[in-house]
NUTORVEX-934606 format. One line per field, with one value per residue (C-alpha): residue number from 1; residue in one letter; x, y, z. Coordinates in steps of 0.001 Angstrom, whole numbers. Example, Ala and Ser with C-alpha at 12.3 -4.5 7.8 and 13.67 -1.06 7.14 Angstrom:
# NUTORVEX-934606
seq <- c(1, 2)
type <- c(a, s)
c1 <- c(12300, 13670)
c2 <- c(-4500, -1060)
c3 <- c(7800, 7140)
//
This chain:
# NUTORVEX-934606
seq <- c(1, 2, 3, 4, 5, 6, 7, 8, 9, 10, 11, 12, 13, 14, 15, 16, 17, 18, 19, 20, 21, 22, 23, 24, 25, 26, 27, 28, 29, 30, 31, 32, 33, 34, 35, 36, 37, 38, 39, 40, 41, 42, 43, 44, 45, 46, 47, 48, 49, 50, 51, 52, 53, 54, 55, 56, 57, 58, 59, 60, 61, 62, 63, 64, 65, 66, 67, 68, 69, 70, 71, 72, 73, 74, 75, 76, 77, 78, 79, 80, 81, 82, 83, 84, 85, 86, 87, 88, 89, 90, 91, 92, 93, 94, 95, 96, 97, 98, 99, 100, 101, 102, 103, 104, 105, 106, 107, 108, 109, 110, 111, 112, 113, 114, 115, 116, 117, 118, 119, 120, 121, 122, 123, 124, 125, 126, 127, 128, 129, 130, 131, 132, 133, 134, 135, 136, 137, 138, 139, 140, 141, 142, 143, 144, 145, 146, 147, 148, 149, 150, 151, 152, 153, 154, 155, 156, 157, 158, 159, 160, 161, 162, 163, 164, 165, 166, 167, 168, 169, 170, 171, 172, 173, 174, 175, 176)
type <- c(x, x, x, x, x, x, x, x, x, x, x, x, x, x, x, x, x, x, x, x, x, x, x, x, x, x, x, x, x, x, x, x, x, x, x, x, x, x, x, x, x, x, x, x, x, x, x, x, x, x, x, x, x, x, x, x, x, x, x, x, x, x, x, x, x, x, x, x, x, x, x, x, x, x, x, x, x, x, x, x, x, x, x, x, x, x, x, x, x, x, x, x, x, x, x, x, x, x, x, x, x, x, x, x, x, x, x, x, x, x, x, x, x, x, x, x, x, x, x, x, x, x, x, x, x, x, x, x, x, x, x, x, x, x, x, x, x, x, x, x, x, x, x, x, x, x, x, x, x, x, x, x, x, x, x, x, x, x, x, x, x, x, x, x, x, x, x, x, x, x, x, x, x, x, x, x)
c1 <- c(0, 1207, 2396, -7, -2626, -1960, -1356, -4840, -6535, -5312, -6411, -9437, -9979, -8180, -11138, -14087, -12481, -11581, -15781, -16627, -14620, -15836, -19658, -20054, -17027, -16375, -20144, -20372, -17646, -18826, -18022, -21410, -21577, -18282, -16941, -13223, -12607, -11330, -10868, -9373, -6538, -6647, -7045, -3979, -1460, -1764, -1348, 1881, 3337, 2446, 2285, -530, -1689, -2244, -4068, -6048, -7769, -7955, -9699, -12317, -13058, -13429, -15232, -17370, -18036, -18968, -21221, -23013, -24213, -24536, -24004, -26133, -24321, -22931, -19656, -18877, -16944, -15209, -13802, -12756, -11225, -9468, -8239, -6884, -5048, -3325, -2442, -878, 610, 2674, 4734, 5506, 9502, 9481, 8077, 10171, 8467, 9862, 8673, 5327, 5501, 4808, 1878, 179, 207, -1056, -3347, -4718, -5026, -6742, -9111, -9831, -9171, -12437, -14483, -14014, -14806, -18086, -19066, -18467, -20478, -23343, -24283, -22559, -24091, -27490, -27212, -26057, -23946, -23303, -19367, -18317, -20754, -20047, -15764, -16022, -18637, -18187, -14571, -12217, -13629, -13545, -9979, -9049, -10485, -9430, -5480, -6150, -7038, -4145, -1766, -3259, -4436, -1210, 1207, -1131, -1151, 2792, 3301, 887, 2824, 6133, 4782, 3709, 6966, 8968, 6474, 7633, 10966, 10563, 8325, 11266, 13930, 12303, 12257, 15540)
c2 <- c(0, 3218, 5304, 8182, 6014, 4131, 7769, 8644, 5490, 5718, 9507, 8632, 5740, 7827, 10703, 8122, 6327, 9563, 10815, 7497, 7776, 11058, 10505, 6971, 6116, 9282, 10516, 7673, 8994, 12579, 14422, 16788, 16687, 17620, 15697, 15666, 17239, 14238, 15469, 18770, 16523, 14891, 17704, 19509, 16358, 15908, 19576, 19571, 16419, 16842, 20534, 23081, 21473, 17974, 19791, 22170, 18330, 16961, 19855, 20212, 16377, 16750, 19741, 18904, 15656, 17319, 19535, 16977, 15073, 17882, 21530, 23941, 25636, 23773, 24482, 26291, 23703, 22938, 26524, 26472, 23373, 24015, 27273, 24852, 22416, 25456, 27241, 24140, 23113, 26458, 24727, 21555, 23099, 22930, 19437, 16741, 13672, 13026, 15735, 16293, 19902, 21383, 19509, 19792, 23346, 23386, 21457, 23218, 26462, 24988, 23682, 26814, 29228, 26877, 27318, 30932, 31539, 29213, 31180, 34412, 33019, 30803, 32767, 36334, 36950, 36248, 38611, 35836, 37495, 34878, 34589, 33527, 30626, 29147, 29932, 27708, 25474, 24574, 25577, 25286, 21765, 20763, 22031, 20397, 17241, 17235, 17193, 14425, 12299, 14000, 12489, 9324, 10249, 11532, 8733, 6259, 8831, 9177, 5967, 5098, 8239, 6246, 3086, 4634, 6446, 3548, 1600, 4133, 4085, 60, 501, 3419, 751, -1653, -38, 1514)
c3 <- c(0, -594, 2396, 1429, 922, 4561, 6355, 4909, 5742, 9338, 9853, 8704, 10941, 14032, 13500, 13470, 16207, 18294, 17732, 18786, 21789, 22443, 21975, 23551, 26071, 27281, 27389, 29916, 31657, 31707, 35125, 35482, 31748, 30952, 27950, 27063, 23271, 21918, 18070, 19496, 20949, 17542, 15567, 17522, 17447, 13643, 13596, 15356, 13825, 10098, 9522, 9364, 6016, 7748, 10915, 8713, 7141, 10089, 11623, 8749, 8872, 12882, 12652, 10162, 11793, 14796, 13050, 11174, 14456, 16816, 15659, 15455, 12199, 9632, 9123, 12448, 14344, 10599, 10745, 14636, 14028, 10767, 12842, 15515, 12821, 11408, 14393, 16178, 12973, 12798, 15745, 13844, 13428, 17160, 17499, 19240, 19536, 23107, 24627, 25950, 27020, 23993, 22651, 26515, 26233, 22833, 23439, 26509, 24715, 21928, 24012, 25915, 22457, 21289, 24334, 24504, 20834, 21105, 24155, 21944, 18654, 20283, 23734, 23626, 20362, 21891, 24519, 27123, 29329, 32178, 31107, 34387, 34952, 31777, 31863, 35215, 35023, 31586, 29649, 32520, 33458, 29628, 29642, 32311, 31380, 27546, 29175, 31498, 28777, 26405, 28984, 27825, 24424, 23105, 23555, 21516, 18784, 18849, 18375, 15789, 13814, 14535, 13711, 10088, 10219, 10502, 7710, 5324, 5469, 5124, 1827, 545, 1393, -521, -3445, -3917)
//
């Protein structure tokens, strides 16, 4: 298979596993109906290891997803996303796989970049001014949550890009 074939096949599979995860395991596992952003972690990691290119896709196909099942817009969580894939992917000179800093922090102001801006679009716009119940009852928990589970979340995804890594310097070998 060809590498950018395989790379494609397992992004794909990665975002329809990562909304599954996020709709069904982790909906279980809500704390006061807090949900981890699952694709944001996603979204942000392929950002940061493949370029802002990479996270731009991977954002739309998130976002999109998202917005297909539960948005109110279509198209809105596509944009926010596709703005998270490109901003985290402008730090993809700075990536080293072994650390963890980096993608932690990016990850954690995604998250909260996205909750602030869907506070700003969906309730400021409507004249809902209640910033500080939502910021702590609501962001900062989802926040906090999403980089629990990036401590977790993260690791799988590195190695699955070493993994392919490592497949495609096999296939490249085998052809020369």
């Amino acid at each position: 298979m060809k590498p950018k074939i395989k790379r494609f096949a397992v992004a794909f599979i990665l975002v329809i596993l990562s909304f599954v995860l996020q709709t069904t395991v982790f909906s279980w596992l809500s704390f006061s109906g807090i949900v981890p952003n699952i694709l944001i972690i996603l979204t942000a990691t392929y950002g940061i290891m493949k370029g802002d290119r990479i996270g731009i896709l991977t954002g739309f196909f998130c976002g999109l997803l998202s917005d297909v099942f539960f948005g109110t817009f279509i198209g809105l969580n596509a944009i926010f996303f596709m703005c998270i894939g490109f901003f985290n992917g402008k730090f993809h000179q700075v990536f080293y796989e072994d650390d963890v800093k980096l993608p932690l922090v990016l990850i954690f102001t995604s998250d909260l970049l996205y909750g602030l801006s869907y506070y700003v679009i969906m309730f400021l716009l409507r004249s809902r001014f209640d910033f500080s119940f939502y910021f702590l009852k609501i962001i900062l928990p989802e926040v906090i949550y999403t980089i629990a589970v990036t401590l977790i979340y993260y690791p799988l995804l590195l190695l699955i890009h070493k993994l392919l890594d490592r497949s495609d310097k096999k296939e490249g070998m085998r052809f020369v």
